[in-house]
N, CA, C and O atoms as CSV, one atom per row, in Angstrom:
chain,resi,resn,atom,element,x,y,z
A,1,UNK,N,N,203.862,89.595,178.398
A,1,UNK,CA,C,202.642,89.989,177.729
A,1,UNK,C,C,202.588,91.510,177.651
A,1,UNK,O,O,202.951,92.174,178.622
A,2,UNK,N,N,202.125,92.121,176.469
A,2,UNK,CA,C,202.477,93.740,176.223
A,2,UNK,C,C,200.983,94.235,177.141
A,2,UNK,O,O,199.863,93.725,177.125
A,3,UNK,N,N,201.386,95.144,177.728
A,3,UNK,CA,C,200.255,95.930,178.215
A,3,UNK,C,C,198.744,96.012,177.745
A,3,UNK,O,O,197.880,95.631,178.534
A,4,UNK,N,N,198.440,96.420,176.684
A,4,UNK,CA,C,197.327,96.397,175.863
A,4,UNK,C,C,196.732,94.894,176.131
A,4,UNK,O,O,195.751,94.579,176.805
A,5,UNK,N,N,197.718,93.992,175.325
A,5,UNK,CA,C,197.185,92.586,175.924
A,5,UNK,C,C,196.436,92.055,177.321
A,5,UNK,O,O,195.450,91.332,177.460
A,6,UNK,N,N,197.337,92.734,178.336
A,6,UNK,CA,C,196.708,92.156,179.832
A,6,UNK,C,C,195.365,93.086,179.497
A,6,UNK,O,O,194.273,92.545,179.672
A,7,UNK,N,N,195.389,93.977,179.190
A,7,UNK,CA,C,193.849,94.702,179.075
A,7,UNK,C,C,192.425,94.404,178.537
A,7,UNK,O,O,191.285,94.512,178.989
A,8,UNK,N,N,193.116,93.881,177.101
A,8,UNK,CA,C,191.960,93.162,176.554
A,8,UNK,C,C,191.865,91.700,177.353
A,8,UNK,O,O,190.866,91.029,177.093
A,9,UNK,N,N,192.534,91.318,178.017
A,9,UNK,CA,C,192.704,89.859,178.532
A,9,UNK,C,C,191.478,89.808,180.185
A,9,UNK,O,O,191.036,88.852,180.821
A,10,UNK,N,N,191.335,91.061,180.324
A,10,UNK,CA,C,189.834,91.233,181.254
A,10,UNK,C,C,188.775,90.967,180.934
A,10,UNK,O,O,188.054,91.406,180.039
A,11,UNK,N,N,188.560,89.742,182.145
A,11,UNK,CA,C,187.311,88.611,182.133
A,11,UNK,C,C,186.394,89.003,183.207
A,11,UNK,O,O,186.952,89.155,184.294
A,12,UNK,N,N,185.136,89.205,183.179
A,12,UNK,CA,C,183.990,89.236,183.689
A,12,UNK,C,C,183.298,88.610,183.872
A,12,UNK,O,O,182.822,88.171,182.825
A,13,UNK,N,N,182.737,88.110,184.978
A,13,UNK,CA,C,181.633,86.939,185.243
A,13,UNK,C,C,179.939,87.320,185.499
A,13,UNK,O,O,179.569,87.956,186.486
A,14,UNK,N,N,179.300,86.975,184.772
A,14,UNK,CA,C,178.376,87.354,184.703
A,14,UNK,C,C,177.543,87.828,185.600
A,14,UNK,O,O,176.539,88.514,185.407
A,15,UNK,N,N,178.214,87.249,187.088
A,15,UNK,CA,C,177.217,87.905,188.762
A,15,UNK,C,C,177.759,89.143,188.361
A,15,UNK,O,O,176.953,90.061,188.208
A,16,UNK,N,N,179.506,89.464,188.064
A,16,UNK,CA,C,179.658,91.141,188.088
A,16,UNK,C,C,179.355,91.976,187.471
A,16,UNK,O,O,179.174,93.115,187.902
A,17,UNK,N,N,179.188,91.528,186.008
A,17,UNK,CA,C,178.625,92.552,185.456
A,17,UNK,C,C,176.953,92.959,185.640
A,17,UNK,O,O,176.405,94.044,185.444
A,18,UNK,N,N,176.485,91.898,186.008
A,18,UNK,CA,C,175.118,91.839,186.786
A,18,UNK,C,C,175.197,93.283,187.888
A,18,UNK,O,O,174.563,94.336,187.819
A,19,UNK,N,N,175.959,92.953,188.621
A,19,UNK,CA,C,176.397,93.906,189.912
A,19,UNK,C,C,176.294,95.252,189.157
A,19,UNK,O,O,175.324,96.009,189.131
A,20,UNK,N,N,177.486,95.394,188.552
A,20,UNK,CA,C,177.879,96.503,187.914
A,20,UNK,C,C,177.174,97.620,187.049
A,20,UNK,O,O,177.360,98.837,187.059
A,21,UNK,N,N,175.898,96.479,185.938
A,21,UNK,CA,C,175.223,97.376,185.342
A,21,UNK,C,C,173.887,97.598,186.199
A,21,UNK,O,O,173.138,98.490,185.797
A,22,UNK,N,N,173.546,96.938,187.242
A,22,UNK,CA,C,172.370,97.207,187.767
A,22,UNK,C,C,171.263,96.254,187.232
A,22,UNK,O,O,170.122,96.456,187.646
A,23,UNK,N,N,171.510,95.081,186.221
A,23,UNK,CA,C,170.460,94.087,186.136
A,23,UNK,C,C,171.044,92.715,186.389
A,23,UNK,O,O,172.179,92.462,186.794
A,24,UNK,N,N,170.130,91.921,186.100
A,24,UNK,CA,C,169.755,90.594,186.270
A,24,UNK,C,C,170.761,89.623,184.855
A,24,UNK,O,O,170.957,89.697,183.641
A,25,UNK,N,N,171.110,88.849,185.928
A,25,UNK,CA,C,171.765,87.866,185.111
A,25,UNK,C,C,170.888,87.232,184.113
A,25,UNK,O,O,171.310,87.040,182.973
A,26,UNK,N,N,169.366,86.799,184.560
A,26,UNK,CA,C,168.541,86.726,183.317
A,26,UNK,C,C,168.883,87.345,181.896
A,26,UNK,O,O,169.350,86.782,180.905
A,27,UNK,N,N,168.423,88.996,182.132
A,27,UNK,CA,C,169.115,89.789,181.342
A,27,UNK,C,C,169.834,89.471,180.078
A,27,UNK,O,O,169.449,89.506,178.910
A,28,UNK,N,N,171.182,89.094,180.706
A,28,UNK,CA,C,172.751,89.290,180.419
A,28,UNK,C,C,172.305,88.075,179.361
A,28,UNK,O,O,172.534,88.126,178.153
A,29,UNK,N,N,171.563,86.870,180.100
A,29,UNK,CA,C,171.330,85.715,179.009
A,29,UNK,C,C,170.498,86.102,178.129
A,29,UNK,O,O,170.878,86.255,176.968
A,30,UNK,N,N,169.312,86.317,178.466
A,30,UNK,CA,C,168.404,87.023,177.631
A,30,UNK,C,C,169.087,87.534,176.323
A,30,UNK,O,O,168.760,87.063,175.234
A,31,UNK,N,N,170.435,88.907,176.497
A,31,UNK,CA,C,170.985,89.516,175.175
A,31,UNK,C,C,171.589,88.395,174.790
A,31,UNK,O,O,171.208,88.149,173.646
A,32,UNK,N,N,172.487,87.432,175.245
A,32,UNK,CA,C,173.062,86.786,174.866
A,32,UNK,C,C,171.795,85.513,173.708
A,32,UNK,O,O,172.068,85.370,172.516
A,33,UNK,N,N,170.677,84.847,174.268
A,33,UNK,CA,C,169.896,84.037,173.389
A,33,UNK,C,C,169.992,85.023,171.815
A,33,UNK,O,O,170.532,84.628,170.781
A,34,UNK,N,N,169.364,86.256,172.000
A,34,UNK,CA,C,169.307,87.268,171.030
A,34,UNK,C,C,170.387,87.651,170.361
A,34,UNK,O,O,170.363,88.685,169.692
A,35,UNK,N,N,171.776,86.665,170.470
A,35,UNK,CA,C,172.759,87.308,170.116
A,35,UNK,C,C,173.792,88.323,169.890
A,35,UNK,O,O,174.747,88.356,169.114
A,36,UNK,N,N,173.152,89.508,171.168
A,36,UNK,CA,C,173.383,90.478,171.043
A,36,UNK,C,C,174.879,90.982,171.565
A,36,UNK,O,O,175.523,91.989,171.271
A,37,UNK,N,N,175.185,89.807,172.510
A,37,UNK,CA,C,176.785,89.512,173.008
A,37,UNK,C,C,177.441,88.023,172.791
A,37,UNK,O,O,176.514,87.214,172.829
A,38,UNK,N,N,178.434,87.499,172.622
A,38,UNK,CA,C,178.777,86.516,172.201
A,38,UNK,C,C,179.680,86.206,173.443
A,38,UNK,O,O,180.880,86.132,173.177
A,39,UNK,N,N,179.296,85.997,174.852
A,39,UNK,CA,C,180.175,85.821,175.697
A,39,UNK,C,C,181.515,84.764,175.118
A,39,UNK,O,O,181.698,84.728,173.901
A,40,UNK,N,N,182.176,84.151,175.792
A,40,UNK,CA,C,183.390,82.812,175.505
A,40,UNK,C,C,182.755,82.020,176.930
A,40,UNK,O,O,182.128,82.694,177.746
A,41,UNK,N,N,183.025,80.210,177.194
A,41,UNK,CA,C,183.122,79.682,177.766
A,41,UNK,C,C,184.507,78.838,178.448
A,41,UNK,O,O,185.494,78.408,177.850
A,42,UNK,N,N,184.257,78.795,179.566
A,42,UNK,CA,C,185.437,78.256,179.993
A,42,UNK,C,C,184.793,76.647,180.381
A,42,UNK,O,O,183.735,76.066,180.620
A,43,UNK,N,N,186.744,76.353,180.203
A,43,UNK,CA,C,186.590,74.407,180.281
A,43,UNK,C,C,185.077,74.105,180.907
A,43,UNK,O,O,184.464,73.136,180.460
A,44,UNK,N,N,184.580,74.787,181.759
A,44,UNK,CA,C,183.662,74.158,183.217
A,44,UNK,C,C,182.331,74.914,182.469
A,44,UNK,O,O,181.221,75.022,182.990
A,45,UNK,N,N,182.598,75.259,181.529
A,45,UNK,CA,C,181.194,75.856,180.724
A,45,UNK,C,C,180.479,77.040,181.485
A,45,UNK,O,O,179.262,77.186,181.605
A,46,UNK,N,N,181.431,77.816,181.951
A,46,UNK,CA,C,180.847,79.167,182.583
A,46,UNK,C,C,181.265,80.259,181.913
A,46,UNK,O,O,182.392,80.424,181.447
A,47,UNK,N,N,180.081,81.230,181.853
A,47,UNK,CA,C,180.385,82.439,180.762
A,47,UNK,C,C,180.988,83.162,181.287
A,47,UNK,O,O,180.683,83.385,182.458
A,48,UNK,N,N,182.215,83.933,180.645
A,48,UNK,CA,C,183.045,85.097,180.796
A,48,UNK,C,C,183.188,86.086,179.956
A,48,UNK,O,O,183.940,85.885,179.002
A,49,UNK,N,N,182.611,87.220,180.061
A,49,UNK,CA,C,182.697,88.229,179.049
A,49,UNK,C,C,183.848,89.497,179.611
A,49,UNK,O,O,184.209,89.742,180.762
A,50,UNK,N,N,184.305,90.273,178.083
A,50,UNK,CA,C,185.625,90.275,178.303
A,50,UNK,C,C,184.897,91.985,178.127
A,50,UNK,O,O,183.703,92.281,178.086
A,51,UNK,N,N,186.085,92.879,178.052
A,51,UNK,CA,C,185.687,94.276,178.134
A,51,UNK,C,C,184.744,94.625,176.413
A,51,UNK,O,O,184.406,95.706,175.932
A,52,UNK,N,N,184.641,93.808,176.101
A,52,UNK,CA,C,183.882,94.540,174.484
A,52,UNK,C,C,182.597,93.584,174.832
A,52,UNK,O,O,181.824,93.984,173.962
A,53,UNK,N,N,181.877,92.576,175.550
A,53,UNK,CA,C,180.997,92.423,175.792
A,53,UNK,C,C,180.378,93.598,176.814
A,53,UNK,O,O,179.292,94.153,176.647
A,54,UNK,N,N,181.041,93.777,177.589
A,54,UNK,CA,C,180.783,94.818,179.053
A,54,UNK,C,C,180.468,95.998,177.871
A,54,UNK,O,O,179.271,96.265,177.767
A,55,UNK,N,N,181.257,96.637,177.093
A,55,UNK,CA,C,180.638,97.582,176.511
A,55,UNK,C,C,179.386,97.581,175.539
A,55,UNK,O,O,178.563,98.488,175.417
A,56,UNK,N,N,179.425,96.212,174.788
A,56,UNK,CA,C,177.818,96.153,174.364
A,56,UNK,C,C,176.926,96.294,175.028
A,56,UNK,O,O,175.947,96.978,174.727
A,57,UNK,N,N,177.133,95.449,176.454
A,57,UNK,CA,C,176.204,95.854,177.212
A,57,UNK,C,C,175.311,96.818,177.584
A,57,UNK,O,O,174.095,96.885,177.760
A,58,UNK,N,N,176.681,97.875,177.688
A,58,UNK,CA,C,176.229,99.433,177.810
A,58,UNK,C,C,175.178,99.683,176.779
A,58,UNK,O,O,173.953,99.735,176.892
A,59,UNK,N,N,175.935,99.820,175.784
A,59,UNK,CA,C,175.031,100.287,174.731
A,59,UNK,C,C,173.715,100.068,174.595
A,59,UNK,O,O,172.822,100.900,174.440
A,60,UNK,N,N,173.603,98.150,174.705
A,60,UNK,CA,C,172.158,97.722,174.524
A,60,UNK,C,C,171.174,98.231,175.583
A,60,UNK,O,O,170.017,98.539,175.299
A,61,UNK,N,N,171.756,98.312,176.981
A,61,UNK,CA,C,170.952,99.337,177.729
A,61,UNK,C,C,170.817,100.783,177.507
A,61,UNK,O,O,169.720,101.224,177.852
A,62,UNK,N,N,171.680,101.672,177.001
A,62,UNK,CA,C,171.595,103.112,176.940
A,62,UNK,C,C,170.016,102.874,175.680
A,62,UNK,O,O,168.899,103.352,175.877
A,63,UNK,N,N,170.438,102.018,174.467
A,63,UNK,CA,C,169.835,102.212,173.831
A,63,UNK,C,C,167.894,101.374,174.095
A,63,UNK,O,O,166.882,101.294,173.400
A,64,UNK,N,N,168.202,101.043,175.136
A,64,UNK,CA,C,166.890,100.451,175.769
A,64,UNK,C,C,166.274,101.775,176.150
A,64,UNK,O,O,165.368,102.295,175.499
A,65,UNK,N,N,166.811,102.296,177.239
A,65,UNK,CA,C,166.865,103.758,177.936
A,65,UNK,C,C,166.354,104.423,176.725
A,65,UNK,O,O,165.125,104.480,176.757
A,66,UNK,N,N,166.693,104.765,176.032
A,66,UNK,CA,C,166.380,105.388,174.657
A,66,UNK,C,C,164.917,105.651,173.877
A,66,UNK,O,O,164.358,106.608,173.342
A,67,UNK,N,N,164.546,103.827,174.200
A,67,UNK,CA,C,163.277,103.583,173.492
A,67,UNK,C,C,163.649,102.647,172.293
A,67,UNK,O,O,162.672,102.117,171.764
A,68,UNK,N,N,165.011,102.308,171.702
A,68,UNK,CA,C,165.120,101.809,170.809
A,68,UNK,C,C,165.151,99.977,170.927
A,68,UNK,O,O,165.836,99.264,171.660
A,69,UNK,N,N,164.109,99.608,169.880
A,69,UNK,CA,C,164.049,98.100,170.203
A,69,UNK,C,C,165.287,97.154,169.806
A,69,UNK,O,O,166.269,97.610,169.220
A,70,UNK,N,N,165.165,95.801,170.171
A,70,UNK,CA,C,166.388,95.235,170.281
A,70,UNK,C,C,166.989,95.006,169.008
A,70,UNK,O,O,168.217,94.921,168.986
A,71,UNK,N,N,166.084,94.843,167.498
A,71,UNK,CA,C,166.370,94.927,166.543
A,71,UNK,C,C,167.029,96.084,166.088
A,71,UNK,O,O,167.987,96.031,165.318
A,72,UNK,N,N,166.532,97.182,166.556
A,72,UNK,CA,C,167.304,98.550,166.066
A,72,UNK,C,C,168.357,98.630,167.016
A,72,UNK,O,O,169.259,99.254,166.457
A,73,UNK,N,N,168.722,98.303,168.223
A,73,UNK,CA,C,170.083,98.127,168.978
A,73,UNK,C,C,171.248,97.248,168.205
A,73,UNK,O,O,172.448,97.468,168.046
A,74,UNK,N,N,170.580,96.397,167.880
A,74,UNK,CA,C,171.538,95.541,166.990
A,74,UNK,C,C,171.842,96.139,165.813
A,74,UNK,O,O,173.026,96.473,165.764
A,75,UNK,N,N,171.271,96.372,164.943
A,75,UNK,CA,C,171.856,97.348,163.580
A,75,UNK,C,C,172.657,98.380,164.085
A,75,UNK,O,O,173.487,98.727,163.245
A,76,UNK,N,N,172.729,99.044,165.204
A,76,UNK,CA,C,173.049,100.026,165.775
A,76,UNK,C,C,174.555,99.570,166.200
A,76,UNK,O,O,175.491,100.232,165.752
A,77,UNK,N,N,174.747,98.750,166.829
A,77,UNK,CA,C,175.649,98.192,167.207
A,77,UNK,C,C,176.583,97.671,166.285
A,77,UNK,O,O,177.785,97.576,166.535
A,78,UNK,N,N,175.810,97.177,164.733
A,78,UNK,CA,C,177.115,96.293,164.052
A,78,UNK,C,C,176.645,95.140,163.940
A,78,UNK,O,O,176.761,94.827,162.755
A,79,UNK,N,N,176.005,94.029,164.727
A,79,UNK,CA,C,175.946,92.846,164.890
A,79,UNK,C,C,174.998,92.168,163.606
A,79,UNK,O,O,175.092,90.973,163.324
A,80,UNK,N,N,174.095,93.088,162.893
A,80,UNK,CA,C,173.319,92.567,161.237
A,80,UNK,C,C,174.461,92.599,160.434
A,80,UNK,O,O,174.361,91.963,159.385
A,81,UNK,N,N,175.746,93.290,160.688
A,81,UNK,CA,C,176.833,93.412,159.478
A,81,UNK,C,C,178.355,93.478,160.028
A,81,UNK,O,O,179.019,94.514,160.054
A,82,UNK,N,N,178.788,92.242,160.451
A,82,UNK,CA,C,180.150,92.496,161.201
A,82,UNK,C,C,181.147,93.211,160.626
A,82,UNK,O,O,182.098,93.286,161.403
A,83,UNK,N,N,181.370,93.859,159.434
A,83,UNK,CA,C,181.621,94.131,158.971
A,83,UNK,C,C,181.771,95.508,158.838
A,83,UNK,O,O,182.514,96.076,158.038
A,84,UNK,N,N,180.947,96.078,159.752
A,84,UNK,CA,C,180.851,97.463,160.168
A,84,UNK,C,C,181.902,98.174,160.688
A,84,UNK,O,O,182.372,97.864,161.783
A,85,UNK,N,N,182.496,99.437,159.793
A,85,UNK,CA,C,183.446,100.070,160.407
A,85,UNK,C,C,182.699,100.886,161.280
A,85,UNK,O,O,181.469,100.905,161.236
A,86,UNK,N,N,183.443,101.646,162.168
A,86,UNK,CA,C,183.265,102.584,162.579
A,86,UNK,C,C,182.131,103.814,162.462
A,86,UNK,O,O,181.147,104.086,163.150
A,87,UNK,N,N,182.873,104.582,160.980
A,87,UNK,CA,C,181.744,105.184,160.792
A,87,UNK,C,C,180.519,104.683,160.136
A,87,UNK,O,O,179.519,105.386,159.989
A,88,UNK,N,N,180.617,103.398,159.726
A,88,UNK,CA,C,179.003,102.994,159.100
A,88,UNK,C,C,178.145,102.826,160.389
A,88,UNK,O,O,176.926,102.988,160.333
A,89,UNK,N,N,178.733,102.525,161.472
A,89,UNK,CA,C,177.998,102.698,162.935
A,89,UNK,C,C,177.611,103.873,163.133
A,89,UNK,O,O,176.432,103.878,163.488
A,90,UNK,N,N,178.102,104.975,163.061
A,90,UNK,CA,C,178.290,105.835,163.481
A,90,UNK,C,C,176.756,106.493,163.039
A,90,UNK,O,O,175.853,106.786,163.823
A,91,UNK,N,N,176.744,106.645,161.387
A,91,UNK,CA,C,175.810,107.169,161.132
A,91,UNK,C,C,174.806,106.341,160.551
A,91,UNK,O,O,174.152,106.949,159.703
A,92,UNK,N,N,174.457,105.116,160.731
A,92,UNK,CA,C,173.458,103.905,161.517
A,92,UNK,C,C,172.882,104.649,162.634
A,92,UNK,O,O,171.754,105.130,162.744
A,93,UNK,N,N,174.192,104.654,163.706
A,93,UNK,CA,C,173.176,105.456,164.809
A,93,UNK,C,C,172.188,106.586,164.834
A,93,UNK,O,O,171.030,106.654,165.246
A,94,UNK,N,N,173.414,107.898,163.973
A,94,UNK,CA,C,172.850,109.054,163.696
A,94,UNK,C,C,170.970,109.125,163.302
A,94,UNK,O,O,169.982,109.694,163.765
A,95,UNK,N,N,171.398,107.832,161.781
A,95,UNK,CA,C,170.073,107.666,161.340
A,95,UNK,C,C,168.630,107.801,162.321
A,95,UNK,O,O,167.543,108.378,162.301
A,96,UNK,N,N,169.757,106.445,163.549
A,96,UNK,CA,C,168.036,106.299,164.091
A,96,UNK,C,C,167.820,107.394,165.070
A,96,UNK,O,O,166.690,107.767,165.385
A,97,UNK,N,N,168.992,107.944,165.583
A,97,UNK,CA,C,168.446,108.964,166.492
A,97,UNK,C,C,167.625,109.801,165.527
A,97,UNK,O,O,166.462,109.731,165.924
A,98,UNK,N,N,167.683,110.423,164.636
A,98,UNK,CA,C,166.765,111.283,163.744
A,98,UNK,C,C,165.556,110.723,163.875
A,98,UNK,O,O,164.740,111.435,164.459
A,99,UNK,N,N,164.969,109.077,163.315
A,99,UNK,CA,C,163.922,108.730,163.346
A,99,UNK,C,C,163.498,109.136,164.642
A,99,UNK,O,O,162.732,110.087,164.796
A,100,UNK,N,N,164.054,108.320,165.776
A,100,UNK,CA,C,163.639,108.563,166.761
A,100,UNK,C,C,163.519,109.711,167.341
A,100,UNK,O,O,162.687,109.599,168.242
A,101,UNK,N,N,164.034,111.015,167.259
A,101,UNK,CA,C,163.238,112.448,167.553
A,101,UNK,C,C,162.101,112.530,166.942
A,101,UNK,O,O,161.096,112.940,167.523
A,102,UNK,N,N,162.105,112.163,165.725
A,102,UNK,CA,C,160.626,112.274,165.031
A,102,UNK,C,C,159.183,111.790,166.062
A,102,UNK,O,O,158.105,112.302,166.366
A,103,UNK,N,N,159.824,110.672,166.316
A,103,UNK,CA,C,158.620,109.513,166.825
A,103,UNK,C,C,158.625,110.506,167.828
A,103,UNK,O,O,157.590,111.165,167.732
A,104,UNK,N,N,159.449,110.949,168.878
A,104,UNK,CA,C,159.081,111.152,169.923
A,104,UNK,C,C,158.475,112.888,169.790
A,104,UNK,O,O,157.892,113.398,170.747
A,105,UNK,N,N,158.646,113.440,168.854
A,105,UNK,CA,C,158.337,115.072,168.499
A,105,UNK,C,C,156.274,114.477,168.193
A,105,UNK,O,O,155.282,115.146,168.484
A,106,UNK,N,N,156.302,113.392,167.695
A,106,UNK,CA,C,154.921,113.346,166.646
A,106,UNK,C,C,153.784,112.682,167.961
A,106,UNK,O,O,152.562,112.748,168.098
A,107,UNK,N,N,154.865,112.059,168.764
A,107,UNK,CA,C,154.284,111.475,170.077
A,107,UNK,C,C,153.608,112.691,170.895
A,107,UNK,O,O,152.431,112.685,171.254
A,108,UNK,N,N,154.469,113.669,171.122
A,108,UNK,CA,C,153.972,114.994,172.275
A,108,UNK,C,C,153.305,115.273,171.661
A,108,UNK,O,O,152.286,115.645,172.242
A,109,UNK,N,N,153.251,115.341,170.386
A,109,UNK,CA,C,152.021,116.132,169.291
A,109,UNK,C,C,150.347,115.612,169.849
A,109,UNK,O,O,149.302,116.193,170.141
A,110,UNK,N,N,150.884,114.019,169.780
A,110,UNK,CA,C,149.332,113.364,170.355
A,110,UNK,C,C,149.123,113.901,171.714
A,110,UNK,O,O,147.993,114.290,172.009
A,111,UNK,N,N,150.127,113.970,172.616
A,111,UNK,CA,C,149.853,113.850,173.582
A,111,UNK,C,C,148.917,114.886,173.972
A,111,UNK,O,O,147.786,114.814,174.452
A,112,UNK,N,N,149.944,116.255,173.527
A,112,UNK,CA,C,148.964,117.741,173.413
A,112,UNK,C,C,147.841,117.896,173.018
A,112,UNK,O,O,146.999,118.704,173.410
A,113,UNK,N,N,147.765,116.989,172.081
A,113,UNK,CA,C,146.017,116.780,171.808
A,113,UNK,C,C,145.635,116.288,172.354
A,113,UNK,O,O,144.424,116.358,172.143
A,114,UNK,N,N,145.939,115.397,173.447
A,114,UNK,CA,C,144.896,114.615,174.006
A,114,UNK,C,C,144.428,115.238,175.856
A,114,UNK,O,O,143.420,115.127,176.553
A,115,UNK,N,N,145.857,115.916,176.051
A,115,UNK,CA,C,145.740,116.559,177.258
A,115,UNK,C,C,144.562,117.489,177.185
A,115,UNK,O,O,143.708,117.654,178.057
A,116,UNK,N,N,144.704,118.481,175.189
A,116,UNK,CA,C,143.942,119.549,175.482
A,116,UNK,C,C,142.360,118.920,175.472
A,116,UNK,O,O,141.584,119.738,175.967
A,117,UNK,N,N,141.897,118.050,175.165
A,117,UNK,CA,C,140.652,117.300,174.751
A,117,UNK,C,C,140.496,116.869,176.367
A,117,UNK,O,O,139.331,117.061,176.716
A,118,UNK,N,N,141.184,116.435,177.261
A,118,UNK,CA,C,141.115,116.018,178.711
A,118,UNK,C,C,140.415,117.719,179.302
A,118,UNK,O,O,139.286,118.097,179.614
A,119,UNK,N,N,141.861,118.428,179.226
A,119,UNK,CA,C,141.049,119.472,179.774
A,119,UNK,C,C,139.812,120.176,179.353
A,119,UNK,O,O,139.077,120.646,180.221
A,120,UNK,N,N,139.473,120.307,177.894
A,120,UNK,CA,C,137.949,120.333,177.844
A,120,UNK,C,C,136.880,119.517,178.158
A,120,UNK,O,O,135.784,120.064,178.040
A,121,UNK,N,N,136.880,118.633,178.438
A,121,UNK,CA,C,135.959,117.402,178.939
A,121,UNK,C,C,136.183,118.288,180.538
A,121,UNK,O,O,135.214,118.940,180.929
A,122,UNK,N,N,137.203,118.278,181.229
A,122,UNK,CA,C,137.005,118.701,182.826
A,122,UNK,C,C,136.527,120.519,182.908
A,122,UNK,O,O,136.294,121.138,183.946
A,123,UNK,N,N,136.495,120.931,181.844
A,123,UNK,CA,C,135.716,122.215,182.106
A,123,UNK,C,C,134.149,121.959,181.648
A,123,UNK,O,O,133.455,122.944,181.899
A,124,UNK,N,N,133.559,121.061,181.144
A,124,UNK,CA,C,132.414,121.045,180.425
A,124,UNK,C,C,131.746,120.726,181.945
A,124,UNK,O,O,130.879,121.328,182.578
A,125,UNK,N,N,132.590,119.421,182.274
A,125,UNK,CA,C,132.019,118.775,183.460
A,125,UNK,C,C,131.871,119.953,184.542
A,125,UNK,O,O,130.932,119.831,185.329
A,126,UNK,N,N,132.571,120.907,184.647
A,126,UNK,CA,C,133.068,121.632,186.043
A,126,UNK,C,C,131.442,123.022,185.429
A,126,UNK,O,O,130.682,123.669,186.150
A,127,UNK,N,N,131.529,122.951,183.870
A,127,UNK,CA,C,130.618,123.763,183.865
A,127,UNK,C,C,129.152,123.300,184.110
A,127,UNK,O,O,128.240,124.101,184.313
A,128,UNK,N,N,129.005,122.073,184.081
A,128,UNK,CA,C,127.696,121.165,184.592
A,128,UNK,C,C,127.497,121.241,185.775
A,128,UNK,O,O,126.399,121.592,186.208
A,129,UNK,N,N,128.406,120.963,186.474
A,129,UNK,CA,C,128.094,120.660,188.275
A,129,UNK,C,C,128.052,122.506,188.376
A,129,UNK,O,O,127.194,122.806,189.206
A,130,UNK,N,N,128.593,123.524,187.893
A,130,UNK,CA,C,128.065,124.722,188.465
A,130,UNK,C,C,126.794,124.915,188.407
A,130,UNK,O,O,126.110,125.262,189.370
A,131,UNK,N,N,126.295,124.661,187.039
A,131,UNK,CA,C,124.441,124.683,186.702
A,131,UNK,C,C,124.090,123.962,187.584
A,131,UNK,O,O,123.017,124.410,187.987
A,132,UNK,N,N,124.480,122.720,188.370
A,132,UNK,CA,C,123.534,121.427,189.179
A,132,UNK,C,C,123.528,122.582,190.421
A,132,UNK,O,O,122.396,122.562,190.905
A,133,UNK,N,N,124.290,123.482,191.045
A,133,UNK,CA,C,124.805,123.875,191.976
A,133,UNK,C,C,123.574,125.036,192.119
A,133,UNK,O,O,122.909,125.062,193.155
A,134,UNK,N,N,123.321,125.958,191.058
A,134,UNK,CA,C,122.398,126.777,190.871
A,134,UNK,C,C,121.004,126.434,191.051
A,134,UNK,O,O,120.102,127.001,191.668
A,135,UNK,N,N,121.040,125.337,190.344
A,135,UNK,CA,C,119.654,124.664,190.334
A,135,UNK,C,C,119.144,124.043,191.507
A,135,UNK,O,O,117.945,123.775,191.589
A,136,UNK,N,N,120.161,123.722,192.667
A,136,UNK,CA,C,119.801,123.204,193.910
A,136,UNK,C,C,119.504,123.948,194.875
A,136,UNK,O,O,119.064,123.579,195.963
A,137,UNK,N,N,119.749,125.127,194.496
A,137,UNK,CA,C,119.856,126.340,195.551
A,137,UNK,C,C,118.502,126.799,195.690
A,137,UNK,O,O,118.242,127.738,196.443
């Protein structure tokens, strides 16, 4: 068997990659109902995923990590268009990272507004209890 072969020929069982990425075999099924990995079964009907499941994996978590939902992980990935070379992934991804700076640039935007609206509400208040403070004296 040529080298490359024994390589791609690495099988994973779902406790390890469990182990490995830090979640739950739930999880692992979970992407899998969603289609998002296509493990293989063996005779005894137990899932084994091989090194290109282990790397979806990654992805579908980095891109969890991210903020990006499972629908946009999947376009991201290839899996709406198997058919996907390389670079149509590539700048698929690009795409959404752009959206997604947006969202998250337009997000702090609220946020800043809402912090600065917090901190005027706690000076109005702080300027009330000084008047209550005067007035008790």
């Amino acid at each position: 068997m040529r080298e490359q072969d024994q390589k791609d020929s690495v099988l994973f069982t779902i406790s390890e990659l469990a182990d490995e990425l830090d979640i739950s075999t739930r999880a692992i099924r979970f992407y899998e109902e969603k289609g998002l990995i296509l493990p293989k079964r063996t005779k005894g009907n137990h899932r084994v995923y091989n090194k290109r499941d282990r790397a979806r994996l990654k992805l579908i978590l980095r891109g969890k990590r991210l903020g990006y939902s499972l629908e946009e992980i999947s376009e991201m990935i290839g899996l709406a268009n198997f058919n996907m070379d390389e670079e149509q992934q590539l700048k698929k991804s690009f795409a959404f990272g752009k959206k997604k700076v947006i969202e998250i640039s337009e997000r702090m935007q609220e946020l800043q507004i809402l912090k600065e609206d917090l901190l005027a509400i706690q000076q109005k208040i702080s300027n009330r209890m000084e008047e209550l403070k005067i007035r008790d004296s």
